[in-house]
C-alpha positions in Angstrom: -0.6 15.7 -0.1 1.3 15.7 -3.4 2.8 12.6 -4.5 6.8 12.0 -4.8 8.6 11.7 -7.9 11.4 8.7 -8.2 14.5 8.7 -10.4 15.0 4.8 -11.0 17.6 3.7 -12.7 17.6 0.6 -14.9 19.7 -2.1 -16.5 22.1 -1.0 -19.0 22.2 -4.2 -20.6 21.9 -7.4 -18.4 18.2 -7.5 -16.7 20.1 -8.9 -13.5 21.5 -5.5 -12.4 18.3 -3.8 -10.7 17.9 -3.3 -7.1 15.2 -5.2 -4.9 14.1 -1.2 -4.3 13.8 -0.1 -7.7 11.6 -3.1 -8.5 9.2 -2.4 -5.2 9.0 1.6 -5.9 8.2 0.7 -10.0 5.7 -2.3 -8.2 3.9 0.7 -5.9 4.2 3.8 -8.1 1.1 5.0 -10.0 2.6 6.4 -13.0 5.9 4.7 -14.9 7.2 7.6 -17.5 9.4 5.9 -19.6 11.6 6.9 -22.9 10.3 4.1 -25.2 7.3 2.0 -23.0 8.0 -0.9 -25.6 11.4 -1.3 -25.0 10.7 -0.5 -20.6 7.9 -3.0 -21.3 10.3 -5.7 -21.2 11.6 -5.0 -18.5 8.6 -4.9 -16.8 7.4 -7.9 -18.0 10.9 -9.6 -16.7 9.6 -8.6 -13.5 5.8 -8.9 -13.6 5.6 -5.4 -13.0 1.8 -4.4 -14.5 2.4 -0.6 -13.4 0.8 2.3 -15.7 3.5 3.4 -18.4 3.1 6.6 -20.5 6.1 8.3 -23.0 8.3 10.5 -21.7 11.2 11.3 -24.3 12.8 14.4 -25.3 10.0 15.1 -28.0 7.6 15.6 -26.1 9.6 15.9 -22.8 8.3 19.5 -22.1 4.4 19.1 -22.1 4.7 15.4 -20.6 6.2 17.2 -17.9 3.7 20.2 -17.1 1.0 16.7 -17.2 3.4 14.7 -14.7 2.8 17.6 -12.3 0.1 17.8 -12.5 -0.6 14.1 -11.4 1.7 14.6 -8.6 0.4 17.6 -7.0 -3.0 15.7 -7.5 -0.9 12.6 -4.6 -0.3 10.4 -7.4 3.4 8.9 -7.0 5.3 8.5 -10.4 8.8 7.4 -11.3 10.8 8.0 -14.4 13.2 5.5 -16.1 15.2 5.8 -19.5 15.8 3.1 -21.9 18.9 2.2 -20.1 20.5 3.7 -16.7 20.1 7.0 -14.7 17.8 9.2 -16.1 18.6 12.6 -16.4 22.4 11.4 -17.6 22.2 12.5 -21.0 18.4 11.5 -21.4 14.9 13.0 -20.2 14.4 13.6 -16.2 15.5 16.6 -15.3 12.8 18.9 -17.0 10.1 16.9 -14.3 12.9 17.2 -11.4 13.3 20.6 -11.5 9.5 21.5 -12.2 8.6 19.2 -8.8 11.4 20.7 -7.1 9.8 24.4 -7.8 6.5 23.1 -6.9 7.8 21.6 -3.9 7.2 17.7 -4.5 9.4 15.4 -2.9 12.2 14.0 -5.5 13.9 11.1 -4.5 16.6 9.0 -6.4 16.8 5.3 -6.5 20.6 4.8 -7.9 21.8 1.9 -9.7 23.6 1.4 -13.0 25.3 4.3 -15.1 27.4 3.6 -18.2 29.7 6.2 -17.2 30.1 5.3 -13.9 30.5 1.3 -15.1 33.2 2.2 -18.2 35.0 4.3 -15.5 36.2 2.1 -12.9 36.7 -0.9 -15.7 39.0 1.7 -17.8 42.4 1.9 -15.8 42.7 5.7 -16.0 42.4 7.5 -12.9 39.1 8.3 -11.0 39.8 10.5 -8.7 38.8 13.4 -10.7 36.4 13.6 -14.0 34.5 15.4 -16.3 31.5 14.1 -17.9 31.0 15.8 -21.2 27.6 13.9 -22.0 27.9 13.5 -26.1 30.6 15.5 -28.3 29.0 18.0 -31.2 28.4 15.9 -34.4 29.9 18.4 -36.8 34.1 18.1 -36.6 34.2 21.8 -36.2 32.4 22.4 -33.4 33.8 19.0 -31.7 36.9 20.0 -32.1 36.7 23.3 -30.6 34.8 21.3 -27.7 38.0 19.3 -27.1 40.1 22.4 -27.3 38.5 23.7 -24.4 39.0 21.0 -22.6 42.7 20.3 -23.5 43.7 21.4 -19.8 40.8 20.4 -17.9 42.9 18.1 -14.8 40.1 15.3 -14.8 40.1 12.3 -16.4 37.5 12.7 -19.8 34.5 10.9 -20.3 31.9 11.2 -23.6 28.9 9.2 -24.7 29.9 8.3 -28.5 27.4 7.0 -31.1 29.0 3.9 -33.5 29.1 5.8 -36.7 31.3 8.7 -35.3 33.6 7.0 -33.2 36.6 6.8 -35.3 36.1 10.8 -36.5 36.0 11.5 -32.8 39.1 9.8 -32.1 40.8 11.2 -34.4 39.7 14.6 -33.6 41.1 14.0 -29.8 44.5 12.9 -31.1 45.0 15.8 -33.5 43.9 18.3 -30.8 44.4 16.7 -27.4 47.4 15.3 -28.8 48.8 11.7 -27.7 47.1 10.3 -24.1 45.7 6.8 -22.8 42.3 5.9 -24.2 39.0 3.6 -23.4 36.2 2.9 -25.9 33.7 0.5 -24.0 30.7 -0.3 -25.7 28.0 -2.9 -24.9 29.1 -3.0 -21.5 26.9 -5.7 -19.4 26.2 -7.2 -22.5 27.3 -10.5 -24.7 29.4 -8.3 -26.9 30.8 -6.6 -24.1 34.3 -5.0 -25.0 36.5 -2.7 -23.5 39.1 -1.3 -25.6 42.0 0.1 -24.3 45.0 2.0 -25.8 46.5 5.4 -26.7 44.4 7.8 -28.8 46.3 7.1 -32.2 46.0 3.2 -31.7 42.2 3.2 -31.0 41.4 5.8 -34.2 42.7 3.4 -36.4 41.5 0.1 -34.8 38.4 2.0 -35.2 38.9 2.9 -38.1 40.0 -0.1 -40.4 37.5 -2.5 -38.7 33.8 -3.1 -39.6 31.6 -0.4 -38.1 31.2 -1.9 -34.3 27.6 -1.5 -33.0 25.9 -0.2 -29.5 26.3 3.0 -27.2 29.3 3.8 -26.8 31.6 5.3 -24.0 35.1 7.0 -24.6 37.2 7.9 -21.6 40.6 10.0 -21.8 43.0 10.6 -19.6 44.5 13.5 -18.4 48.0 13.6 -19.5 49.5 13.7 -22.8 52.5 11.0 -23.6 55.4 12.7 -24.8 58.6 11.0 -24.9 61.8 12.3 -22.7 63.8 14.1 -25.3 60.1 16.3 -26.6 59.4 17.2 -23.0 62.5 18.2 -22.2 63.4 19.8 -25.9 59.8 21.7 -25.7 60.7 23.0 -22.0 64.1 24.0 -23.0 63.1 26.1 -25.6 60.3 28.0 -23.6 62.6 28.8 -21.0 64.9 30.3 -23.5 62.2 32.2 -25.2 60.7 33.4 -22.3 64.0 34.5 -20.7 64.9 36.5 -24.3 61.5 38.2 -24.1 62.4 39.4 -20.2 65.9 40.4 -21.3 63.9 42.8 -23.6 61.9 44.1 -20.8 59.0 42.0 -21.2 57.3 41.5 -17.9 57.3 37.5 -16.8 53.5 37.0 -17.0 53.4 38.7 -20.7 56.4 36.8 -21.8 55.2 33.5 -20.4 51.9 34.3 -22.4 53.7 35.4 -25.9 56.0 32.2 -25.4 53.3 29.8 -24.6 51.1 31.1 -28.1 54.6 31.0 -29.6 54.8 27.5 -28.9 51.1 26.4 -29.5 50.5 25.3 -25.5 48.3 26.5 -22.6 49.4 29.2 -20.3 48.8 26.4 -17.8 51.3 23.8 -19.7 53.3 26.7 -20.4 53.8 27.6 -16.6 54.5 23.4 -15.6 57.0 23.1 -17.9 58.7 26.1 -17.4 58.6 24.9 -13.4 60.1 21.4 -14.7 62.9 23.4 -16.4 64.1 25.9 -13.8 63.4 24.0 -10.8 60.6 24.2 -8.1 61.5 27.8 -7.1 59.4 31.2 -7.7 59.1 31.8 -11.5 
């Protein structure tokens, strides 16, 4: 019989947030695969966990993986942790789950902590619906054309954020996502925990004017742009009026809502709310 893989996540910071399970299935397993053994070591010496660990990391994630299998489909159990939560979630694991999946060994996740999960419900912003965009492009180009396409996603946005490019990336989602509620929370679990909190504009320059802060870091948006009263209603005002002189030309409504929303810089989707706001909650 082949073995079963386990997905075991870890502390993200303080040693204290493991699970009675996760510590029995890294006890029992054959096989630890770990992103850095020294740093897992710790851990496992915390614990007195004298388990087998072996490198798996995204270097040599591909061929660790074909030898992985092979130990499982030999009945060998093995279970993969990262240097610090889920794995899978933006580090190696789901090369090996998909590969055991195909060769039809049993997968099983052990959940626990996830720095997403943890900056989430401390942020504030809403969590009934979010995106998880792992981490944002490193070039400003192609990060800002990442945000673009995601300036009408409904969901509340999350992003992994390394120190030295926090304050670009803040600016960067305040130039094109424009003005909205903002959480940068970095260290979380640990002594330097800190949560930031406050609008896009605010946090690019607190970010920006104080000494470069240290440790992964998470950045949560939320969904709506803050625009005062007199904008919204100024910004509506003059799309209903461009959109009803481009039907009093002959312009069908969906190619005059279009040409007015490019017109005016905003999303057909923006476009079609406000124009709702303005004429009322009847058939546009």
């Amino acid at each position: 019989m082949p073995g079963t893989l386990y997905l075991v996540a870890t502390p993200i910071g303080n040693l204290e947030d493991i699970t009675h399970r996760a510590i029995r299935i890294l006890l029992e397993v054959n096989v630890i695969a770990c992103e850095d053994t020294r740093h897992t070591r710790k851990l496992l010496n915390h614990y007195g966990i004298k388990t087998r660990a072996i490198s798996y990391h995204e270097h040599n994630e591909r061929d660790r993986a074909t030898e992985l299998l092979k130990l499982l489909e030999a009945g060998s159990d093995v279970a993969i942790v990262s240097d610090a939560g889920t794995p899978g979630i933006s580090d190696p694991g789901f090369q090996l789950a998909r590969l055991a999946i195909e060769s039809g060994v049993q997968v099983v996740p052990v959940p626990g902590p996830s720095a997403l999960i943890a900056a989430l419900i401390a942020s504030g912003l809403p969590t009934d619906e979010f995106l998880f965009g792992g981490f944002l492009p490193a070039r400003s180009g192609a990060r800002r054309t990442r945000l673009a396409e995601l300036r009408s996603t409904p969901a509340t946005l999350i992003f992994y954020e390394a120190p030295h490019r926090i304050a670009a990336t803040l600016r960067d989602a305040f130039e094109i996502l424009g003005e909205r509620e903002a959480v940068v929370a970095r260290e979380l679990t640990k002594i330097h925990e800190e949560i930031a909190r406050g609008r896009l504009s605010e946090l690019a320059t607190r970010f920006s004017t104080r000494e470069r802060a240290r440790g992964e870091m998470v950045l949560i948006i939320d969904r709506a742009v803050i625009e005062s009263e007199t904008k919204t209603e100024a910004a509506a005002a003059s799309l209903a009026e461009l959109v009803t002189t481009l039907e009093n030309e002959g312009v069908d409504h969906r190619t005059a809502l279009k040409k007015a929303a490019r017109a005016l810089g905003l999303s057909r989707d923006e476009a079609y709310r406000r124009l709702v706001a303005e004429r009322g909650h009847r058939r546009i």
